[in-house]
N, C-alpha and C positions, 0 to 999 in steps of 0.2 A: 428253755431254748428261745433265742431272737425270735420275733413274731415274725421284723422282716426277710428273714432267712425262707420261710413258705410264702411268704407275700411276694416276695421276687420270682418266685417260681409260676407263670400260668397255669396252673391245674388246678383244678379238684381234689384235692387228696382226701380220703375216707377216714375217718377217728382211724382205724386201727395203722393204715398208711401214715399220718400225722406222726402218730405213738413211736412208731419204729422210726421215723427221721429224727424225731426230738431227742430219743434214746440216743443214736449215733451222734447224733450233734451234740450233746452233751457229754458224752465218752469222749469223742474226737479232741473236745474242747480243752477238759481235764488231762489226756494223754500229752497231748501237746501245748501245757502250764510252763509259762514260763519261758519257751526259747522265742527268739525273735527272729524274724526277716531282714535284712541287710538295710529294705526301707526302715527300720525300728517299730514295725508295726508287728503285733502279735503273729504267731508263725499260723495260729489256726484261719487269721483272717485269709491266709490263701488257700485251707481248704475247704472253706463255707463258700469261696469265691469259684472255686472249681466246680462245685457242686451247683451253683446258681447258673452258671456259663452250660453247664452242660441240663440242666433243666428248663434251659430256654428251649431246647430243639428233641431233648429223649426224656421225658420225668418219671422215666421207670425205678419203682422203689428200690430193690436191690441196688441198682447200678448207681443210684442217686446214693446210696448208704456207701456203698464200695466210693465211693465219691470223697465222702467226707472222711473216713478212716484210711486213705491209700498210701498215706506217707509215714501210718504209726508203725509196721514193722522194722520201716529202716531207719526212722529216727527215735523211736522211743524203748522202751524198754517191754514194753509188750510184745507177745507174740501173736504170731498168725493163729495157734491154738484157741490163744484166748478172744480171737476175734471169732473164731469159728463156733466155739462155747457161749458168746453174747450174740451173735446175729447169724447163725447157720451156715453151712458150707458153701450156699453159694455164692453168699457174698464175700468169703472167706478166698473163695476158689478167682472173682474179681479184683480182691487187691492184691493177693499172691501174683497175678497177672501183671498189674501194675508195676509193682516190686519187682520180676524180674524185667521188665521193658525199662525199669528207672535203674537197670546196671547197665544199658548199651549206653556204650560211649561212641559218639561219629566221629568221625576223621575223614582227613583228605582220600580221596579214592586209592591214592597210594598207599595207604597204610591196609600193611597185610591183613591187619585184622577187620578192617573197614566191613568187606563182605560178610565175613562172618559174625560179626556184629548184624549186621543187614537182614541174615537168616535167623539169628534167635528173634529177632523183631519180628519179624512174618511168623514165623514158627509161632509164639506166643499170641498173635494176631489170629491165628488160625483157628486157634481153641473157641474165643469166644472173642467175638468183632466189637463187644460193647468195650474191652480189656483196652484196644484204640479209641474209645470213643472217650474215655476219662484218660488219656493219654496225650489226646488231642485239645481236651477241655484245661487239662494241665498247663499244658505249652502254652496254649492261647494264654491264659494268665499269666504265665513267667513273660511272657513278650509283653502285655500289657506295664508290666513292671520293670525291665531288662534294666532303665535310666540309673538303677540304684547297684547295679552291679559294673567292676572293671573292665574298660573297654576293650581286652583280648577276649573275655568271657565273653560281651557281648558278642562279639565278632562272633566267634564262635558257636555260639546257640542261634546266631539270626543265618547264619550259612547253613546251617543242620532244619535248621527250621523251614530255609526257602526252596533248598533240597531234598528236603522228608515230607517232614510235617503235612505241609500245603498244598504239595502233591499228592497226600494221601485224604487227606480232606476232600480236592476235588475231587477225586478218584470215589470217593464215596457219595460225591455231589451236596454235599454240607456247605454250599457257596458261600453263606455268611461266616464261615471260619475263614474257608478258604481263603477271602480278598483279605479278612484280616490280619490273616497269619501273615500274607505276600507283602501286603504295605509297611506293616510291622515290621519286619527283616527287612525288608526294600530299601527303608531308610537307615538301616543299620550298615548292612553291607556295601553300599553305594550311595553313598549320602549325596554324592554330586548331582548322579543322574539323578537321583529320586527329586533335591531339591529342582533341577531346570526343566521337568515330568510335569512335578506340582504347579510350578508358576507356569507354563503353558496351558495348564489343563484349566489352574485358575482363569487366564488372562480368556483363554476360550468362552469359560462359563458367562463371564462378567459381559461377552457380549450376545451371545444368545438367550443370556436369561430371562427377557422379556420376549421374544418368539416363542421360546418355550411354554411360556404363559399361557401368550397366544392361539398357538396350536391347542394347547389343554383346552379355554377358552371355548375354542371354534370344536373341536372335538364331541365333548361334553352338550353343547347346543344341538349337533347333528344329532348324535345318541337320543336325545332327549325327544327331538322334534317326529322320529322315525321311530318312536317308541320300543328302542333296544335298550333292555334294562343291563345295568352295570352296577358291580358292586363301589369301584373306585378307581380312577385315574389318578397315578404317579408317573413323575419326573425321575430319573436314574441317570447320572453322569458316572460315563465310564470310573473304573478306579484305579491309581497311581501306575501301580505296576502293570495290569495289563494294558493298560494307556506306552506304557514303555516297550513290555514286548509287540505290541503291533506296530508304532515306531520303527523299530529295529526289524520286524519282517518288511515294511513299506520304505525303508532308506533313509527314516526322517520325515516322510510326507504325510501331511495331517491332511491331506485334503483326498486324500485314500482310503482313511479309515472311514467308515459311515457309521459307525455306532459308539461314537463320541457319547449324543445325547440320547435318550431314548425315553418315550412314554410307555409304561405300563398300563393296560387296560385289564383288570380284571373284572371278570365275568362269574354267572352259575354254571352254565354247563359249556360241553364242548360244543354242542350246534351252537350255543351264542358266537363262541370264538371264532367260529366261520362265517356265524352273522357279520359280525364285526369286523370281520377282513374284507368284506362285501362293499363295506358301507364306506370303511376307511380308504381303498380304490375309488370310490364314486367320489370322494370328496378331494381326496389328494393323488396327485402324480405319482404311480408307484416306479418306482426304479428297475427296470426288466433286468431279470435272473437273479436278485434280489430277495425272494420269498422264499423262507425256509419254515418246511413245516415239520418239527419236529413231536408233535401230536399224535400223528400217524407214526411217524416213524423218529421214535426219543431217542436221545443222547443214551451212551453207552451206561450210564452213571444213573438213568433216570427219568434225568431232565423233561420235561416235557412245556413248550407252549409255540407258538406261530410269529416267528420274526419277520416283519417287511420293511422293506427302505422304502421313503417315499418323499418327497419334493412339497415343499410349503408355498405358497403363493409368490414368495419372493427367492424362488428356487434353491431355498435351504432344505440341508437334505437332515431325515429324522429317520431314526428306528422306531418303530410300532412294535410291541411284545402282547401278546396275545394271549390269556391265560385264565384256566380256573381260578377258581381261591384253594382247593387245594393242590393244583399246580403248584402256585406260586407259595402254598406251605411247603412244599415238598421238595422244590428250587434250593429253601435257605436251609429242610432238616433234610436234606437227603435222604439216604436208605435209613437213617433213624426214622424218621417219618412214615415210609413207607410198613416199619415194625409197630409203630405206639399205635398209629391211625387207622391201622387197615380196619375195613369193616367187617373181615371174617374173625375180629378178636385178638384178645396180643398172642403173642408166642407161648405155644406149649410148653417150649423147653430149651437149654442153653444151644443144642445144634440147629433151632430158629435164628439165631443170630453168627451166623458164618456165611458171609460174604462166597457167591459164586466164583468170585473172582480170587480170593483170598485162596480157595481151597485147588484151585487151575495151580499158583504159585506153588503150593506145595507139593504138590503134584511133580509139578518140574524142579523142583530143588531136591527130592528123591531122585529124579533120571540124572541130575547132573552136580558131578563128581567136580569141576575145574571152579574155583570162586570166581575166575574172571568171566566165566561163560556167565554166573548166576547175577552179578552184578551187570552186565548184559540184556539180561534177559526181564530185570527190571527197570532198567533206563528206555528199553525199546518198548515190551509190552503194556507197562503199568504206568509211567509218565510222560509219557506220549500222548499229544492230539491223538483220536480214535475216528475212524471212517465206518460207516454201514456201507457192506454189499450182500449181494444176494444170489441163491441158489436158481435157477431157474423155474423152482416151484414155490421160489418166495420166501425161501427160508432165509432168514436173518442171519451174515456173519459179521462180528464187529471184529476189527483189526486194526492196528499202528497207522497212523499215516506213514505212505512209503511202501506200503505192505504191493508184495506180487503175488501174479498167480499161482505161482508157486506157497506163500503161505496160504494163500484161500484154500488148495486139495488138500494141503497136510488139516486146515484147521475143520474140514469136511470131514474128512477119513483120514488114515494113513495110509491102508491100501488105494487108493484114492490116485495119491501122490506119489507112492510106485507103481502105477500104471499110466500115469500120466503121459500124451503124447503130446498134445498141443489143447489148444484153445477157444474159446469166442468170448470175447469181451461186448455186450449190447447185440448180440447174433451176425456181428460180424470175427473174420477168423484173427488170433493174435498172437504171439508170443509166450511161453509159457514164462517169460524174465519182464512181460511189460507190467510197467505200475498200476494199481488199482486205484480209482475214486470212489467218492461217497454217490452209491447210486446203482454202481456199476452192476448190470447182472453176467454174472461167470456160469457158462458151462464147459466142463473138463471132457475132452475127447480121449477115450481113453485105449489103451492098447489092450489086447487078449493075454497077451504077456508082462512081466514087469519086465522095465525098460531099462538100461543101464543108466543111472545115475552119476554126473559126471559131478568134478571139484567145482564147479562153476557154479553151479545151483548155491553153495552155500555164499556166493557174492551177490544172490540175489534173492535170498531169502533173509527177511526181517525178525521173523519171530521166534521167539526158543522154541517153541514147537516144532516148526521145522526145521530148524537147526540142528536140533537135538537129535531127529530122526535121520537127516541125511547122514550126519557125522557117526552114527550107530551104521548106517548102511556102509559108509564108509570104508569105514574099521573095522568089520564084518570081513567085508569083499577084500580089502588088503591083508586081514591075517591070513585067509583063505589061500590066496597066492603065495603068503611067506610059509608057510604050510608045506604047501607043493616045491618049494624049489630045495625046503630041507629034507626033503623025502629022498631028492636024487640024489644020487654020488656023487664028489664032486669031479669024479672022471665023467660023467657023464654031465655035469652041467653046463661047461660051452656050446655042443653039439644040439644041448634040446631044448635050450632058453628062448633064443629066438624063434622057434619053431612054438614053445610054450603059451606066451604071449600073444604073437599072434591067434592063437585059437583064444586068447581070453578077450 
């Protein structure tokens, strides 16, 4: 085995961890003799390269081994059998995972098979969430390499890539994939904008980059002199694409966005972090309603650390990020991170590694019959900005941006959401159709009875969960009525219709 093949990897591995990679990698190597890459490079060099990319962020053995063997069922003459006979089922049970996620083929949303293509990916996702994590490891690499392949294939992998991929990355809060996967296809599929993105973003950098400095500079002295210990101050310039979608939310105006540039302060603990929010107001101008603390209250995904805009002596405006060191591990492995690192130990078993979220989707792809509802119900709930609000007892519910009150009762209870009358949005009274914000505390007023559920609700309900529900109540209540009116004669149906009706 390459020595640098574990050298590339950050970990420790144990003799007997070693033993079983060096095996794989040396099978892997052998299975895969002789065919080549399009770049004319060995074909195993991309799956040594899969396996390093995804040992940056999860170096779990298994997954690391499914890693390097994941492309010998469909291209070699081997079987899954015989993988299962050299390295045990469960790694067995990870490239079978692979192999069927590496038969969906994307298309345009118009193509009929598009959703259902969409469901075996989740489907398979569901089993074991590491099955996306060597999936995702995968792509990353092909997009690192795309230059070597024809420019409809491109097109096509960096579309499925900026529309899949990247959103599931972020969705798992893996942000070092994520911005990579986005830039990667960014400049695939819109080479225009990406290139007039870059050279704004450049011409920006080249002129803040000595305040930049600066501010570190003056930072690091205050830190220093008030003796708040730090582990290290970084500089972070926004990246290509999300520099473009906030653009595109602000009309063009760069002098909107404020976290262009931003300093990274990492810290040991969370009381530093608030030390350090202390310090950094006493020395610079904070920008009011600007301070997001996501510490107390994390990002849907994870995320956790303390954002504030703040004003530099010569009234240039910075982001301050605020953050553990394993925050800011946890930022770039997402819920990998939160599996390999925890300190209760790794996971006992493959149903440790099923995303909360993952299994919500399956859930609802059981309740729902129509592919356009299910293609739906993942453009709204799963790649969508996400909002926290809350119960009046502080319970936690995260939802789409856009989400109403009406999705908060269904995502409370269901019974909840058929008894719902009305509202209070922060203890004032509201609309059971008004929008929610990130913050918002919702109590539901509710009725003794359930309440008739009108076609309107589903125009202002965002989420499949309630959607799902109303349109069940729906179709309930309308067979109910077509029911009763095939019951009567139709001698008697003019006379008692209208009178029918009215009583419903």
């Amino acid at each position: 085995m390459s020595n640098n093949f574990l050298l590339a990897i950050p970990h420790n591995f144990s003799q007997e961890d070693s033993e079983i990679l060096g095996r794989a990698f040396e099978f892997a190597k052998k299975a895969h003799h002789g065919q080549k890459r399009k770049s004319g490079e060995e074909y195993f060099s991309h799956s040594q390269a899969v396996a390093v990319i995804l040992g940056q962020i999860f170096p779990n053995v298994p997954t690391l081994t499914a890693a390097l063997l994941h492309d010998i069922p469909e291209d070699t003459q081997i079987t899954l059998n015989k993988i299962t006979q050299e390295f045990g089922s469960e790694v067995a049970h990870l490239v079978d995972g692979v192999t069927k996620l590496g038969k969906v083929r994307f298309h345009d949303s118009t193509d009929k098979f598009y959703v259902e293509n969409l469901r075996k990916l989740f489907i398979a996702t569901s089993e074991d969430i590491r099955v996306i994590l060597i999936k995702l490891a995968d792509r990353l690499h092909n997009m690192r390499t795309l230059e070597f392949l024809a420019h409809e294939k491109q097109l096509k992998i960096a579309k499925e890539t900026l529309e899949m991929y990247a959103a599931i990355a972020a969705r798992l809060g893996i942000s070092s994939w994520k911005d990579e996967l986005e830039d990667l296809a960014f400049k695939v599929v819109y080479p225009k904008e990406y290139a007039e993105t870059k050279q704004l973003l450049d011409e920006e950098s080249s002129k803040r980059d000595q305040s930049i400095k600066d501010v570190k500079k003056h930072l690091e002295s205050s830190l220093r002199t008030e003796g708040v210990k730090f582990l290290e101050i970084s500089g972070r310039v926004k990246r290509v694409y999300s520099l473009f979608r906030k653009l595109q939310k602000y009309n063009g105006d760069l002098s909107k966005i404020y976290d262009l540039f931003a300093l990274r302060i990492i810290v040991r603990s969370t009381a530093d972090c608030y030390t350090v929010l202390g310090l950094v107001h006493r020395h610079f101008q904070p920008m009011p309603g600007r301070i997001k603390d996501y510490i107390s209250t994390p990002k849907p995904n994870g995320y956790q650390s303390i954002h504030t805009t703040v004003f530099d002596t010569s009234g240039r405006i910075f982001e301050f990020q605020i953050r553990t060191d394993l925050m800011h591990e946890e930022a770039d492995r997402g819920i990998a991170a939160h599996w390999f690192y925890s300190e209760e130990g790794k996971p006992e078993s493959a149903t440790a590694f099923r995303a909360p979220w993952v299994k919500e989707l399956r859930a609802w792809q059981d309740e729902t019959t129509n592919a356009q509802e299910f293609l739906d119900a993942l453009k709204i709930d799963f790649f969508r900005d996400r909002i926290f609000v809350f119960t009046p007892k502080g319970d936690i519910k995260d939802l789409p941006v856009g989400a109403s009150v009406i999705d908060f009762a269904f995502s409370v209870h269901t019974d909840l959401g058929f008894h719902m009358m009305g509202a209070k949005i922060n203890g004032k009274m509201a609309s059971i159709y008004d929008e929610l914000y990130k913050g918002d505390v919702i109590e539901i007023i509710k009725n003794k009875n359930p309440v008739k559920i009108s076609r309107d609700w589903l125009e202002y309900a965002h989420t499949s969960n309630a959607r799902n529900k109303i349109r069940h109540y729906l179709q309930e209540n309308d067979k109910g009525i077509m029911r009763r009116i095939k019951e009567l004669k139709l001698s008697d149906l003019k006379p008692t219709l209208p009178t029918f009706f009215r009583k419903k």
